[in-house]
N, CA, C and O of each residue as an XYZ file, in Angstrom:
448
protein
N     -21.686    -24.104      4.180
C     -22.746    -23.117      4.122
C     -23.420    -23.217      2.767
O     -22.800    -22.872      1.761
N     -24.800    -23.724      2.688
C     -25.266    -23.438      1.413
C     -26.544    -22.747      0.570
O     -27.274    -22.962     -0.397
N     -26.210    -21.451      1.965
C     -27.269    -19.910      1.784
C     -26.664    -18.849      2.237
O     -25.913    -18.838      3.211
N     -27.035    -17.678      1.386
C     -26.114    -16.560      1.948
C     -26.326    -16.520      2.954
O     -27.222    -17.121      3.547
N     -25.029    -15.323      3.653
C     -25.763    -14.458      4.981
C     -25.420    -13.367      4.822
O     -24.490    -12.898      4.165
N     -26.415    -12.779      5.626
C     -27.044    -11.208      5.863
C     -27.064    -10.909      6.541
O     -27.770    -11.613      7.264
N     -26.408     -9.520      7.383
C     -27.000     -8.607      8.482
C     -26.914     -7.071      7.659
O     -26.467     -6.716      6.568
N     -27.474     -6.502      8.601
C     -28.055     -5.334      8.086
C     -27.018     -4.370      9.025
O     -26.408     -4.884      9.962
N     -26.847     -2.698      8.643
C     -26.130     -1.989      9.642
C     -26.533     -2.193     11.263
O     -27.315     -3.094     11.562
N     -26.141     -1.588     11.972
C     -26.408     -2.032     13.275
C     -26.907     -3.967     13.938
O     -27.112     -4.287     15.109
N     -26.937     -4.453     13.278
C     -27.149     -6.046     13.295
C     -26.169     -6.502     13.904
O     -25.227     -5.801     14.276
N     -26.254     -7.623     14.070
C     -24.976     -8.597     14.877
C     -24.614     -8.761     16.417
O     -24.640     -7.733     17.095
N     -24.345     -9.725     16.907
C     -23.768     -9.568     18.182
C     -22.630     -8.901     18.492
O     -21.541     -8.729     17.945
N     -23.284     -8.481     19.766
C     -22.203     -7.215     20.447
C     -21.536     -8.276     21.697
O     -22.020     -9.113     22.459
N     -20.342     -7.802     21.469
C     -19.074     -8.470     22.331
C     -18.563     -7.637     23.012
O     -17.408     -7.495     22.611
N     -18.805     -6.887     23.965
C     -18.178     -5.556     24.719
C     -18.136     -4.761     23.397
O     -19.050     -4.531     22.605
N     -16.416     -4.285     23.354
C     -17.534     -3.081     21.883
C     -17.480     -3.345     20.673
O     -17.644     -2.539     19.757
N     -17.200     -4.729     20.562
C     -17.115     -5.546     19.067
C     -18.392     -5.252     18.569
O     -19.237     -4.447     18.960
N     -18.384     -6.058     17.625
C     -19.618     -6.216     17.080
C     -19.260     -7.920     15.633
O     -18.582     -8.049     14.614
N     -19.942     -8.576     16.225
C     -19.829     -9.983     15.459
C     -20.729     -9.845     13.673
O     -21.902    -10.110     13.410
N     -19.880     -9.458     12.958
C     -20.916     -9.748     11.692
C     -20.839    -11.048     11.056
O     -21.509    -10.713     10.079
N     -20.517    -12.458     10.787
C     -20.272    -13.087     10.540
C     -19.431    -14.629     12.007
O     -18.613    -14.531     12.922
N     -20.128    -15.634     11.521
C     -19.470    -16.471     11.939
C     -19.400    -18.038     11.778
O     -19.945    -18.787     12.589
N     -18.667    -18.508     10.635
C     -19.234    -19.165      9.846
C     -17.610    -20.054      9.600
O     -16.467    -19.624      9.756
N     -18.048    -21.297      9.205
C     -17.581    -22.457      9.188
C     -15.898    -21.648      8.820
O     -14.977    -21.582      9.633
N     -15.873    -21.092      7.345
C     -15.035    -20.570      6.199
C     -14.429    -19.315      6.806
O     -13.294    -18.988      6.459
N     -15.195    -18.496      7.802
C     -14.753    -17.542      8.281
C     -15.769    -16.597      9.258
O     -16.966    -16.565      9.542
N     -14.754    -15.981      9.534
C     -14.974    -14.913     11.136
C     -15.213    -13.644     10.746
O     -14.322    -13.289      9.974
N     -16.005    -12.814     10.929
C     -15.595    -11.380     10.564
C     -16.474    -10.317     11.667
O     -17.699    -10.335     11.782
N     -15.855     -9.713     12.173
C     -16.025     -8.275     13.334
C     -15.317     -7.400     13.306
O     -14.115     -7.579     13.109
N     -15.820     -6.243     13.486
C     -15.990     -4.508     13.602
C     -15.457     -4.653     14.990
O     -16.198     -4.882     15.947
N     -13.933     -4.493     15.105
C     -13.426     -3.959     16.434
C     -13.501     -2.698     16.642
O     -13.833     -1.907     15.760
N     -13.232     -2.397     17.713
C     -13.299     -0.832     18.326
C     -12.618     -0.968     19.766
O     -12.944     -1.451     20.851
N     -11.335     -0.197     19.153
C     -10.760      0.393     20.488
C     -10.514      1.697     21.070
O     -10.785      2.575     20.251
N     -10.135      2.118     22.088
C     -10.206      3.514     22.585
C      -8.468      3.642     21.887
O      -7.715      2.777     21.440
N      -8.302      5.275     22.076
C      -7.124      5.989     22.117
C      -6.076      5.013     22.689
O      -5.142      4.555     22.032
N      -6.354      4.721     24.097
C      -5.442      4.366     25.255
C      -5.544      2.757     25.304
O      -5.469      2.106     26.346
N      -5.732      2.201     23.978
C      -5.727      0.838     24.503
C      -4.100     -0.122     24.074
O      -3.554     -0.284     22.982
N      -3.855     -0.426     24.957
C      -2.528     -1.084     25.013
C      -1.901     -1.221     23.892
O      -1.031     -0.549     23.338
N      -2.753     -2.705     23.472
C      -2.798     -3.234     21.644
C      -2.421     -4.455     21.667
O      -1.602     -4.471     22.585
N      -2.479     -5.285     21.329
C      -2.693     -6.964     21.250
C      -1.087     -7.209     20.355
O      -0.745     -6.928     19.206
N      -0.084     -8.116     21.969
C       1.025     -8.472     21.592
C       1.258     -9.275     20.520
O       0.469     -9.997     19.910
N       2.779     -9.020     20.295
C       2.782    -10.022     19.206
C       2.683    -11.105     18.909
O       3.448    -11.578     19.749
N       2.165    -12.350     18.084
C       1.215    -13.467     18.193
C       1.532    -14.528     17.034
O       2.612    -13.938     16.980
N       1.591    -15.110     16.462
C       1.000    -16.326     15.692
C      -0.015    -17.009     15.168
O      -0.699    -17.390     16.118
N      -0.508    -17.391     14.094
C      -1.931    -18.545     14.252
C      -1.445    -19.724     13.380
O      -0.895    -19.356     12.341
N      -1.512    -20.886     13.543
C      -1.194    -21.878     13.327
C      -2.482    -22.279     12.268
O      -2.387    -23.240     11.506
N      -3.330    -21.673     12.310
C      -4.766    -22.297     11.856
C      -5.144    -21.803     10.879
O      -5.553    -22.493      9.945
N      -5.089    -19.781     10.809
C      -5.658    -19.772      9.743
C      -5.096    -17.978      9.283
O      -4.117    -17.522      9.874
N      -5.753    -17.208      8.327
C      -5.116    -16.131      8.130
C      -5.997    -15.329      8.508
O      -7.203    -15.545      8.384
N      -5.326    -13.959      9.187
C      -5.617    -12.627     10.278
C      -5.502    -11.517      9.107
O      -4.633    -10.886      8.505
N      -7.117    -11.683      9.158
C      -6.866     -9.913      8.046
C      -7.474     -8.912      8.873
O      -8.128     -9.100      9.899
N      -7.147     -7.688      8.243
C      -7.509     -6.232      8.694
C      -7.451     -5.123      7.844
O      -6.446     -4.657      7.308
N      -8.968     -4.617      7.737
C      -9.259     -3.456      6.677
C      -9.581     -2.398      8.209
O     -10.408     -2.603      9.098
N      -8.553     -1.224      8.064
C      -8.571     -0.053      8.985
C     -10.145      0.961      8.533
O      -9.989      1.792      7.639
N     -10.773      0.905      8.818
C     -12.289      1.600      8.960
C     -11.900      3.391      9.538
O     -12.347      4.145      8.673
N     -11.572      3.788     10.102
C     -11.140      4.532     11.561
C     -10.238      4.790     12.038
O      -9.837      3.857     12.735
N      -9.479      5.825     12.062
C      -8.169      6.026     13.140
C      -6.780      5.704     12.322
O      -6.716      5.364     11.140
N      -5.775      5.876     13.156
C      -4.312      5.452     13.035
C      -4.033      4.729     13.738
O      -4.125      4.941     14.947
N      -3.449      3.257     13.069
C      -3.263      2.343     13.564
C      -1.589      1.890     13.563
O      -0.962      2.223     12.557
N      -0.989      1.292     14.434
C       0.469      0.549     13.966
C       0.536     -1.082     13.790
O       0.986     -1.778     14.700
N       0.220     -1.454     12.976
C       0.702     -2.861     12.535
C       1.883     -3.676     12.926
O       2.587     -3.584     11.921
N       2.579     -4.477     13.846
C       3.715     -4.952     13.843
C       3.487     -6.517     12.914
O       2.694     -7.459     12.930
N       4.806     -6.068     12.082
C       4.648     -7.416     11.342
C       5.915     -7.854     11.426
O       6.809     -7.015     11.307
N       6.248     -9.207     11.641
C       7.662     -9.800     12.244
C       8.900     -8.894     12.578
O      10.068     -8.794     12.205
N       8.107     -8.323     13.412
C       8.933     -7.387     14.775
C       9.280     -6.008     13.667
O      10.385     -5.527     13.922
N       8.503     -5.258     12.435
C       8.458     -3.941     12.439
C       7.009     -3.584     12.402
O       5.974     -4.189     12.124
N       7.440     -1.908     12.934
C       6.005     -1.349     13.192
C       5.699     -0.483     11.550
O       6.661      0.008     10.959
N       4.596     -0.412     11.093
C       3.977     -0.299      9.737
C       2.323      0.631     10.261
O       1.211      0.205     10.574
N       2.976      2.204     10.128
C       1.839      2.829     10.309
C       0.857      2.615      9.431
O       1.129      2.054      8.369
N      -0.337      2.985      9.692
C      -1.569      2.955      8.468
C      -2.964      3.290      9.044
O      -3.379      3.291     10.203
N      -3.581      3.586      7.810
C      -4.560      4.561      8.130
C      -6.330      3.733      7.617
O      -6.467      2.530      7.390
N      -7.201      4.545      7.563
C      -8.515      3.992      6.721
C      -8.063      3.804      5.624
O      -7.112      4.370      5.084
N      -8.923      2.753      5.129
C      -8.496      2.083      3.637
C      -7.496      1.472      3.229
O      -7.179      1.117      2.094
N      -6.674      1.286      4.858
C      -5.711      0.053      4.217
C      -6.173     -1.379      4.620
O      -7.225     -1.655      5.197
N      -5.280     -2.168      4.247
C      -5.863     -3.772      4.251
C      -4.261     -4.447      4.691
O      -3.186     -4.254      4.122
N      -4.471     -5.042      5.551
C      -3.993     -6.096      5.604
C      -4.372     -7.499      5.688
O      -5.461     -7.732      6.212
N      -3.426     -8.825      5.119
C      -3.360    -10.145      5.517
C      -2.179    -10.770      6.238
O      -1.128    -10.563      5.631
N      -2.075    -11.303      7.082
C      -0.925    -11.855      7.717
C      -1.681    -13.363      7.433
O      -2.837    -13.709      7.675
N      -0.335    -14.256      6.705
C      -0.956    -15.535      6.896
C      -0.263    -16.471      7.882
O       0.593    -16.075      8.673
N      -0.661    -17.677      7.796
C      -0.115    -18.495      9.182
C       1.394    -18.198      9.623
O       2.349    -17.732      9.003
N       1.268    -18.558     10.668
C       3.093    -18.525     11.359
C       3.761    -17.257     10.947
O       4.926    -17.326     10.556
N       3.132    -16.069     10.993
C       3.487    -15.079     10.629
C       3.284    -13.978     12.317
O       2.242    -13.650     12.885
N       4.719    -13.673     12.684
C       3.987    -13.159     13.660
C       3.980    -11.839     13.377
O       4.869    -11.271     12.743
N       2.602    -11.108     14.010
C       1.889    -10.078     13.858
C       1.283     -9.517     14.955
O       0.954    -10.254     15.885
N       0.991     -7.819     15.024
C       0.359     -7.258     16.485
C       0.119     -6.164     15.928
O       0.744     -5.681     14.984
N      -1.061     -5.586     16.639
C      -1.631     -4.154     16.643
C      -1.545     -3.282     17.785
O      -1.365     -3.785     18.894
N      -1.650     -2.064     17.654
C      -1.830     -1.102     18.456
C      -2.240      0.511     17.819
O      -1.987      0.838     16.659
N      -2.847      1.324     18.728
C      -3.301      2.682     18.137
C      -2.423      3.173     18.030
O      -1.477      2.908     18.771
N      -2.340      4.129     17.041
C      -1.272      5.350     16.773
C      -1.704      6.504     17.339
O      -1.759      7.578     16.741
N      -2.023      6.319     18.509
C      -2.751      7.963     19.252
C      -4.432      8.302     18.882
O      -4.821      9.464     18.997
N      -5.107      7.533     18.564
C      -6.215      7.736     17.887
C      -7.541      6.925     18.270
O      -7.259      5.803     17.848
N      -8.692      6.849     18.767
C      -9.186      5.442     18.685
C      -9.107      4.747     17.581
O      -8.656      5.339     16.600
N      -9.501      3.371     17.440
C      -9.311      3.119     16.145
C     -10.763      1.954     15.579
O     -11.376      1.217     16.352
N     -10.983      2.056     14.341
C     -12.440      0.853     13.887
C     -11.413     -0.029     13.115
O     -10.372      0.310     12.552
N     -12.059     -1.387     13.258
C     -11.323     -2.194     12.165
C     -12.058     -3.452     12.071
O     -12.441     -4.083     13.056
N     -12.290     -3.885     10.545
C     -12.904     -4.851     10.680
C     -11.434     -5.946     10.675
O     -10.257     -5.768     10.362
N     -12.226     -7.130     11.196
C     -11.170     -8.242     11.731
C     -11.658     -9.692     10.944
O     -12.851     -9.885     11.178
N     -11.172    -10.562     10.239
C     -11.541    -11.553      8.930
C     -10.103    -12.888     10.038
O      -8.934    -12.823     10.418
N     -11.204    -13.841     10.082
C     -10.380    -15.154     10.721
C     -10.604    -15.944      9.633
O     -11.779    -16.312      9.669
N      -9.924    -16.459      8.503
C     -10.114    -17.951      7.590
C      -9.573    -18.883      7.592
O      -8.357    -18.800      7.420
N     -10.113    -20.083      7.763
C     -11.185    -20.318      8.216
C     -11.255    -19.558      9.536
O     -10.289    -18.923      9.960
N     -12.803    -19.664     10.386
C     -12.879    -19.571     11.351
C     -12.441    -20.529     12.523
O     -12.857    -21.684     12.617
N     -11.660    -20.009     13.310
C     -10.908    -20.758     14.358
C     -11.233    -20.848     15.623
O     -10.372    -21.275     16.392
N     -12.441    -20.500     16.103
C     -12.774    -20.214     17.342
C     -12.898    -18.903     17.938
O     -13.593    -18.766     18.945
N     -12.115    -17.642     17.261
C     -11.702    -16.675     17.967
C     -12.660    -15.544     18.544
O     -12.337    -14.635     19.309
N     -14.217    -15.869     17.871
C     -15.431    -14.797     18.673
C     -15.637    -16.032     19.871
O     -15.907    -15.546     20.969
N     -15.580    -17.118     19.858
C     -15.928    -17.573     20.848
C     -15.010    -17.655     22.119
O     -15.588    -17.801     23.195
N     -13.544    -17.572     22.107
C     -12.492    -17.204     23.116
C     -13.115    -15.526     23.145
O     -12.750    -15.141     24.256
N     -13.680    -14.647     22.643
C     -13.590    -13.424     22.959
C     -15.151    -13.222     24.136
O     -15.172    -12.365     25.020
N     -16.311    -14.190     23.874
C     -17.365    -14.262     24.604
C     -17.347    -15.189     26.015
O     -18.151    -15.465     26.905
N     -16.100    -15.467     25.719
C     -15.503    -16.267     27.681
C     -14.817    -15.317     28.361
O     -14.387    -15.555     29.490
């Protein structure tokens, strides 16, 4: 990449209720949004690259190699490779922005 990028509030592609701000060689970055009642994305792996998460919204539970790690707005996480990791709501809907580095494909498995 050798110019910034820019979007503005409301900007970006919408992915059901994502929202894509970034998607770029170095990295991924989207504004998830889930309801109260949403399951929460089992526990997982990435071989490729590192899974961050700054909580925007809500109460969230973090599983990080099989413990659960409540947390709230303004926390941050990084899980890096071969680290397994999972989310789910803590009773709450929840916002979160979501950071893939590099980018690995993962808005484009989410638009199939």
């Amino acid at each position: 990449m050798d110019e910034p990028y820019f979007i503005r509030p409301g900007e970006g592609e919408r992915i059901r209720q994502h929202r894509v701000l970034a998607e770029l060689p170095d990295i991924e970055a989207l504004e998830l949004s889930f309801p109260a009642d949403f399951e929460g994305v089992d526990p997982h792996t990435h071989a490729t690259h590192t899974d961050s998460f700054y909580v925007l919204e809500g109460e969230i539970e973090f599983l990080l190699e099989g413990e659960w790690h409540r947390a709230g707005p303004g926390t941050f996480l990084a899980v890096p490779r071969n680290i397994e990791h999972g989310f789910r709501p803590a009773g709450t809907a929840i916002r979160l922005l979501n950071f893939h580095t590099p980018d690995d494909g993962f808005i484009e498995r989410l638009r199939d």
